[in-house]
C-alpha positions as semicolon CSV with decimal commas, in nm:
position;residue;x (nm);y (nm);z (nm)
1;X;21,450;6,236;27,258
2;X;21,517;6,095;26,878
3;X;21,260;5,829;26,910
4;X;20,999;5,991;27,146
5;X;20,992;6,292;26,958
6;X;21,171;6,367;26,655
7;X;21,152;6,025;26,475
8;X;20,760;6,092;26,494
9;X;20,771;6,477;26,357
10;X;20,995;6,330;26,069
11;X;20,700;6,028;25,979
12;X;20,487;6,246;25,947
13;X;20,615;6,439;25,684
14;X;20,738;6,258;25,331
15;X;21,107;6,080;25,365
16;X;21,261;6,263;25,062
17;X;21,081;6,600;25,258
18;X;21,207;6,452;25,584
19;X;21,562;6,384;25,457
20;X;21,612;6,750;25,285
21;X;21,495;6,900;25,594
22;X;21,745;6,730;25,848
23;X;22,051;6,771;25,599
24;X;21,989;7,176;25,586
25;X;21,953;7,153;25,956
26;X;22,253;6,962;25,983
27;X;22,451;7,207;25,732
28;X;22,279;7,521;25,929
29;X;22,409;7,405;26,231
30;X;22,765;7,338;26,155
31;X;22,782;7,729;26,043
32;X;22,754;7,779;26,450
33;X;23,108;7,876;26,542
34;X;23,234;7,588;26,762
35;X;22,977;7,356;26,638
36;X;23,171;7,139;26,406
37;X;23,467;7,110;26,656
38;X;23,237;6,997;26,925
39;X;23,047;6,746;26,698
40;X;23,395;6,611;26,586
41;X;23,511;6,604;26,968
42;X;23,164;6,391;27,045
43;X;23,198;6,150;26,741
44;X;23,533;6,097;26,564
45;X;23,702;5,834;26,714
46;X;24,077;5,803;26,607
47;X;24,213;5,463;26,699
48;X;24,474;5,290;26,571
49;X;24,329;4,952;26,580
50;X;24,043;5,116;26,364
51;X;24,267;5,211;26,125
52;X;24,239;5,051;25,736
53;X;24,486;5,086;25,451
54;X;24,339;4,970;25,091
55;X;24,433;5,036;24,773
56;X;24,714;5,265;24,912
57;X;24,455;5,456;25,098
58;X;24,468;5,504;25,445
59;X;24,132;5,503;25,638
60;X;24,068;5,613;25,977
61;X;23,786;5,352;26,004
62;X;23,616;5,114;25,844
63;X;23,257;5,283;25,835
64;X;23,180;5,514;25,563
65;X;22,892;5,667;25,428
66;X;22,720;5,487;25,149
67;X;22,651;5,716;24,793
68;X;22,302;5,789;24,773
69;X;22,279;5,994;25,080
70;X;22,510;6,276;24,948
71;X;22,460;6,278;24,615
72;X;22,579;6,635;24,532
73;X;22,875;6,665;24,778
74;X;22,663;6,876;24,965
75;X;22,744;6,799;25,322
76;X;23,058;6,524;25,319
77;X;23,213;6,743;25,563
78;X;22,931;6,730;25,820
79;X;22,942;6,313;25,749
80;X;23,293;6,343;25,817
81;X;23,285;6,539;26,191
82;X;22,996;6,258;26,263
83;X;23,258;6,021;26,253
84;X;23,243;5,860;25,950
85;X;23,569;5,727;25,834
86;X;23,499;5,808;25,421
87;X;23,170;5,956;25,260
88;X;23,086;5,804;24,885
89;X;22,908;6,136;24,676
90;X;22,713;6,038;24,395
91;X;22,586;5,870;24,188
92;X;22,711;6,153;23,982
93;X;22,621;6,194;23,629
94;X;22,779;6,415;23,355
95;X;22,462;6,615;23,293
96;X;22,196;6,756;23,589
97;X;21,889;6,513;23,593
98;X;21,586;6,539;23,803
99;X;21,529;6,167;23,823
100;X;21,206;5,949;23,884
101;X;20,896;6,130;23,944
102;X;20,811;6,161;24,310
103;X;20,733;6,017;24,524
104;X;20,985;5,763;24,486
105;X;21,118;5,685;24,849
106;X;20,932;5,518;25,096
107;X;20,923;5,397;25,404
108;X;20,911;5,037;25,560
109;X;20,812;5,070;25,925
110;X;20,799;4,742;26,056
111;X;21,112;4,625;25,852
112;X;21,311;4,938;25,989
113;X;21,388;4,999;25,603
114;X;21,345;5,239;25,292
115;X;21,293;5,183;24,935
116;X;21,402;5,409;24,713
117;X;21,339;5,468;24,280
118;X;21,552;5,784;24,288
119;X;21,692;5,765;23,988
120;X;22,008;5,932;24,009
121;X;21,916;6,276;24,065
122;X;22,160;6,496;24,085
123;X;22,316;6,811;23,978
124;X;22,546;6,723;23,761
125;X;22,949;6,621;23,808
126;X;23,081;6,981;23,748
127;X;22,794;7,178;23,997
128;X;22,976;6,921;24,251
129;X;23,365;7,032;24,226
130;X;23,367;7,330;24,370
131;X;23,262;7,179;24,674
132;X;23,509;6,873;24,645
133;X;23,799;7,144;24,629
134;X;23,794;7,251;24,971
135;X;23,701;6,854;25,093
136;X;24,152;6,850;25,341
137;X;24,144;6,541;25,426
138;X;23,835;6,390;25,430
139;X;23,835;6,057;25,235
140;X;23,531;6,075;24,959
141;X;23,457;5,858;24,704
142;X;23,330;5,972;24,376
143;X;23,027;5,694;24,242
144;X;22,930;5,758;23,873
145;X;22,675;5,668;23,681
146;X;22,515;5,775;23,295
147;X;22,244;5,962;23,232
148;X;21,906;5,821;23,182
149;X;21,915;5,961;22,850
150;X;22,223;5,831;22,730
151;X;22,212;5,498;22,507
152;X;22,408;5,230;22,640
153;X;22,596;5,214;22,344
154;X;22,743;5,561;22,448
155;X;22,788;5,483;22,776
156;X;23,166;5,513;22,785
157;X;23,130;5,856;22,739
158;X;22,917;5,941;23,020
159;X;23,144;5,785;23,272
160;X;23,467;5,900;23,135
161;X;23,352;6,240;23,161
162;X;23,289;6,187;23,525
163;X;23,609;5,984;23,579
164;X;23,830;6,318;23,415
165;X;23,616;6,578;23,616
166;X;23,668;6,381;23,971
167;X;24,005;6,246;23,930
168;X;24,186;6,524;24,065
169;X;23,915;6,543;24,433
170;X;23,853;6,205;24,503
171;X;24,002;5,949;24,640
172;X;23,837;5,590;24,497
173;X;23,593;5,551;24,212
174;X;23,260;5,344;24,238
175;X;23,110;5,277;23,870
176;X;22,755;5,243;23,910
177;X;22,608;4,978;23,731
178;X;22,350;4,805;23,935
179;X;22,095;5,046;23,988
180;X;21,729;4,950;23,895
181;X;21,609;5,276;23,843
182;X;21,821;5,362;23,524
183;X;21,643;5,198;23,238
184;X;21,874;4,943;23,102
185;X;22,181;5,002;23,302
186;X;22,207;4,663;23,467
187;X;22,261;4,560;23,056
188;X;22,654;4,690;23,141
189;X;22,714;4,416;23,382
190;X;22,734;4,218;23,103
191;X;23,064;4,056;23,088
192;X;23,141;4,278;22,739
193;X;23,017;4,597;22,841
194;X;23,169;4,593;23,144
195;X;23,487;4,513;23,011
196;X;23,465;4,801;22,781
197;X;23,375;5,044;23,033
198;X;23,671;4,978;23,265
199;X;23,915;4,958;23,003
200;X;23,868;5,318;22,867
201;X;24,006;5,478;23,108
């Protein structure tokens, strides 16, 4: 049914359209009583021999959701019941942003692939907590990044203001430094910057 009919409704529309519209579907759906509890019934798979323990972190399996899918800790709960053994939010940033202009994801067909220039769009670290509050026991990962506006030489700042805000919801950190589609940021990979980023915390 996915391929014959709804993979070709989605390619028709644009993927950032395409991927808003299947997440509120998704988080529509799981406000059906019984939903959720079926959907976790279907796909969570709790296994023993599936079972990983890192960093003293115990995790039911070792696939998780990447960050850049749920940037705003909008639906890690729905990831979760779909089996996913952690969900990564973010990037987060200290400040909303809108990111690159649009479009800025597209799709490669033939190489069963996307390319994305998001930009870290987002809503900002705090809009996010609220949501991360009521996350049990779900394993989520907070990845943080600086805003696009923010000199490197004030970096720091940017990502110890996400580091306080998360620290008490999350369970791992990722510090974003690799994107592309921050002007500059790849600069703090630098063996200096970097070591000046991780040590202020």
């Amino acid at each position: 049914m996915y391929k014959l009919l709804v993979k070709p409704l989605l390619f028709l529309i644009r993927p950032e359209k395409a991927h808003h519209i299947t997440t509120y579907l998704l988080r529509t759906m799981f406000r059906i009583p019984g939903i959720p509890y079926m959907m976790r019934k279907m796909w969570v798979v709790q296994d023993i021999r599936l079972e990983r323990e890192l960093w003293g972190i115990k995790f039911p399996n070792p696939v998780g959701l990447a960050a850049g899918f749920d940037k705003d800790a909008l639906f890690f709960q729905e990831m979760a019941a779909l089996g996913f053994g952690f969900v990564e939010i973010g990037t987060l940033t200290p400040k909303a942003q809108p990111g690159n202009p649009q479009p800025r994801l597209f799709r490669l067909p033939a190489d069963e692939a996307l390319i994305n220039r998001m930009g870290f769009n987002n809503g900002g670290v705090e809009d996010a907590i609220p949501r991360l509050k009521k996350k049990g026991n779900i394993i989520v990962g907070g990845n943080i990044g600086k805003n696009k506006v923010t000199p490197n030489d004030e970096a720091v700042s940017d990502y110890t203001t996400c580091f306080h805000a998360l620290y008490p919801y999350v369970d791992y950190f990722v510090v974003n430094v690799s994107s592309p589609n921050t002007p500059n940021l790849r600069e703090l990979q630098e063996k200096e910057p970097l070591k000046a980023l991780l040590k202020s915390w």
